[in-house]
N, C-alpha and C positions, 0 to 999 in steps of 0.2 A: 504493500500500500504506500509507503513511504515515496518507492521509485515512481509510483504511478503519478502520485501527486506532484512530484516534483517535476517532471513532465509535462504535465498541464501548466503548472506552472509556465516553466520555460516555454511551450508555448503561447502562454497568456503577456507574457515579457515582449517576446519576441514579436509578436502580431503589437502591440505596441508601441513599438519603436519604428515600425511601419505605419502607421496611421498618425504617429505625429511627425514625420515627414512631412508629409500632408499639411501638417499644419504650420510645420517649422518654415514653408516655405511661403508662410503670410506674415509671419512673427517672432520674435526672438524668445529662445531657451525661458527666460524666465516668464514674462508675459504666458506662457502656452503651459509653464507647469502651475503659473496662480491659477491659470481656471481648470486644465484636470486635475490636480489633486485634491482641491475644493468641491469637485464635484462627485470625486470617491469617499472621500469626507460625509459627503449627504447622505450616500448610497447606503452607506455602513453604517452610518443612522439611521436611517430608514428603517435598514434592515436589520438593527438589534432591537429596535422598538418590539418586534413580533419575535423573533429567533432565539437572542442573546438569554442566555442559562447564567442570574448573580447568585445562584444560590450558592458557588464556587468562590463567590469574588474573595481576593484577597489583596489585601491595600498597597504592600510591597510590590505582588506582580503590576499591577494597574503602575505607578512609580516608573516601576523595568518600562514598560510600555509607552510610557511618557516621553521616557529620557531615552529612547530607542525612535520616536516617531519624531524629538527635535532634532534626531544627524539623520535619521530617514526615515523618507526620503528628501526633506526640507534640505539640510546644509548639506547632502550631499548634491542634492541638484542646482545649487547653488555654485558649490566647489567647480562642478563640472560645467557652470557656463562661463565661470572665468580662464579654466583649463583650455575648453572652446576656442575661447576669444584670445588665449595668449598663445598656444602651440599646436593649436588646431586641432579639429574634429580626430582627425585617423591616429596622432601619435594619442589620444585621448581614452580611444578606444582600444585599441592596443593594450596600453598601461592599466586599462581600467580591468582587465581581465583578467589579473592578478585577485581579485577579491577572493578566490578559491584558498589560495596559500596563506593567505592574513585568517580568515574562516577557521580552516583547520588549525594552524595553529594558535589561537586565540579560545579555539572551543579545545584545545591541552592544558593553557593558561588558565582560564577563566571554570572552564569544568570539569577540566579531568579526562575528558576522552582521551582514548586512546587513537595514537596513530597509525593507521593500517601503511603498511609501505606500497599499495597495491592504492587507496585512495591518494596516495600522494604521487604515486606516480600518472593517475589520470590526474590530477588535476594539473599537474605539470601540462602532460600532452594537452588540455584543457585550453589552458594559458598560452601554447605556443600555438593552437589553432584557432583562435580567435586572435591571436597578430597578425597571425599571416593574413585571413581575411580579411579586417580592418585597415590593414598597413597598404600607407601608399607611398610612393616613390619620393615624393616633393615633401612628405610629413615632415621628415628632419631639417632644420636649419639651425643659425646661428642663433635665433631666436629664442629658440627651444632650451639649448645646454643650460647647463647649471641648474639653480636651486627652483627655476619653473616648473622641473620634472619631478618634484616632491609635490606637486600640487597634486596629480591624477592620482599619483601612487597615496596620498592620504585620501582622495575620495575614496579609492579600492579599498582600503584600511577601513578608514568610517563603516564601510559598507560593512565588511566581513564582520570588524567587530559587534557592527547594531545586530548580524544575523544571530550571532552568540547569546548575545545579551536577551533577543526575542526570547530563546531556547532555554534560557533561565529562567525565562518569567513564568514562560509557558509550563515551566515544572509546579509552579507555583499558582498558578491557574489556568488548569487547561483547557483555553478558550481561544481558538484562533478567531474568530470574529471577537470578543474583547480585544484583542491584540491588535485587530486591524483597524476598530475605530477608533481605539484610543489614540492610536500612535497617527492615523491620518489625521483626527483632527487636531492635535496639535502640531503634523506638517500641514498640513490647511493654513492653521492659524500665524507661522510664522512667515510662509512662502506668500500670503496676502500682504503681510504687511511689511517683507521686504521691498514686493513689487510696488504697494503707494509709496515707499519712500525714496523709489529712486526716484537719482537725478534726472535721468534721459529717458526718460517715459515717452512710449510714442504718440505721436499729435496726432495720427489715426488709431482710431477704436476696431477691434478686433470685429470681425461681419459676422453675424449668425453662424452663416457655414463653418468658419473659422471655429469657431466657442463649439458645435455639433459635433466636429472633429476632436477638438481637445478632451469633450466630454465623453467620447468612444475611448480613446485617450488613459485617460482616467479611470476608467472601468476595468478595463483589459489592466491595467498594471494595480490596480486595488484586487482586482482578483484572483491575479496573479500574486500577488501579496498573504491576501489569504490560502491560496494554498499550498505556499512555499512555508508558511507558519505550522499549516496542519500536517505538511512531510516532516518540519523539524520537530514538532511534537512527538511523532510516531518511530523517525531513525536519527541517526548519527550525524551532526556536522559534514562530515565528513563524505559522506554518502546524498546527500541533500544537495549541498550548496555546489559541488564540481558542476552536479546535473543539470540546477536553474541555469549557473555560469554561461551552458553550452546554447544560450538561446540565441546569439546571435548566427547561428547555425538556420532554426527557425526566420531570423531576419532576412536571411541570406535567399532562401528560397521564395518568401513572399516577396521581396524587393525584387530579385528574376523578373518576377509571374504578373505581378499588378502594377510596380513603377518601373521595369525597363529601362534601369538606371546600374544594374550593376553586370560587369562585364565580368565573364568568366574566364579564368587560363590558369595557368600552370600554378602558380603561386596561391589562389583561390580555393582551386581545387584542392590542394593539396592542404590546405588549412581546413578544408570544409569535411577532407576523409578522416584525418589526425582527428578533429575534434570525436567526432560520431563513433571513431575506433576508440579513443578512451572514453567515450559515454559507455560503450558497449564493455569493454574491459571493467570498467567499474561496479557497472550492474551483473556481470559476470561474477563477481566475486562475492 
């Protein structure tokens, strides 16, 4: 059940990053994350109004939850639009596909798991298949060296750590929807009011279609959220987060199929088998 979850997951990720393409190409990084994540924020309201079980609540996990939903996805998607804008989209994603190895090792630190040499080695192959897909030729420059390259590599960090931190709380109350509205609305609530207070705010307003998109957006990666919660609830760090990792796998064939925008050859391909051979090597073991 764990692997199954986290597969949906990944493809709930993944089909996400697809459709704010879409919108990415009305608006900028943060504009487009104030209104989907506000809008998985509602959802998860909505939907714990009828669903949510507090007969479990416990006031430390809800805490966990909190301080999990202020670095994500808020200051991580944050991190990663200045990452964006200083060394570019590819060497971004790239870097950011390290989250696997900060993950695993943080849920040794943090909880104790144990490390399988058999998860560590997918998540390697993991990590090297999601650069080569992402990575482009022009991504490096002079612009990039130095202490810029700790920006992506702390979002990856931010990330892996908050997925840990989820996995403690979750021991403490096992509620993946707790988990997911808590933490969305308090990324809700931070990603709105960075975006009123920037400086360069844009002098056109986002169009319906725009806000329809974002809010598909938001769905897909809240959902994706909760089931990436309800695989760590059930398995291993370890076993979880390589899997979600491999969604851009998932992007890679929607982007093919619906925006005609990515070009396949040697280097792609070869990232796109690496990754899928240690998704399969992992769930193998």
């Amino acid at each position: 059940m764990p692997i199954v979850l986290a597969c949906l997951a990944a493809l709930c990720f993944g089909a996400g990053l697809v459709t704010a393409r879409f919108g990415l190409r009305r608006v900028d990084v943060r504009t487009g994350a104030a209104m989907s994540v506000p809008t998985a924020a509602a959802f998860f309201v909505v939907v714990s109004l009828v669903w949510l079980d507090t007969s479990g609540f416990d006031a430390q996990a809800a805490l966990v939850f909190a301080l999990v939903g202020l670095f994500f996805p808020a200051a991580v998607t944050l991190i990663v639009f200045v990452s964006t804008d200083r060394i570019g989209p590819s060497l971004t994603s790239s870097i950011g596909g390290t989250t696997p190895l900060f993950a695993i090792f943080a849920a040794f630190l943090i909880l104790g798991e144990s490390i399988p040499g058999r998860a560590v080695l997918a998540a390697v192959g993991i990590v090297i298949g999601v650069g080569l897909m992402s990575w482009r030729r022009r991504a490096l420059d002079a612009s990039a060296l130095g202490w810029l390259l700790l920006i992506p590599f702390a979002s990856a960090a931010i990330r892996g750590v908050a997925q840990v931190l989820a996995k403690g709380g979750l021991a403490l109350w096992p509620s993946p929807l707790a988990a997911s509205v808590i933490g969305y609305c308090v990324s809700a609530t931070v990603l709105v009011l960075a975006d009123r207070l920037r400086s360069d705010r844009p002098a056109q307003r986002p169009s319906w279609a725009t806000r329809r998109i974002f809010a598909v957006t938001g769905l897909l990666n809240g959902v994706g959220l909760m089931l990436m919660y309800a695989a760590l609830q059930r398995g291993p760090v370890a076993v979880v987060v390589p899997i979600v990792a491999a969604h851009p796998l998932v992007t890679l064939g929607l982007s093919a199929t619906l925006l005609r925008e990515e070009v396949f050859n040697a280097r792609v391909a070869t990232g796109a088998v690496l990754t899928l051979m240690a998704v399969v090597y992992l769930v193998a073991g």
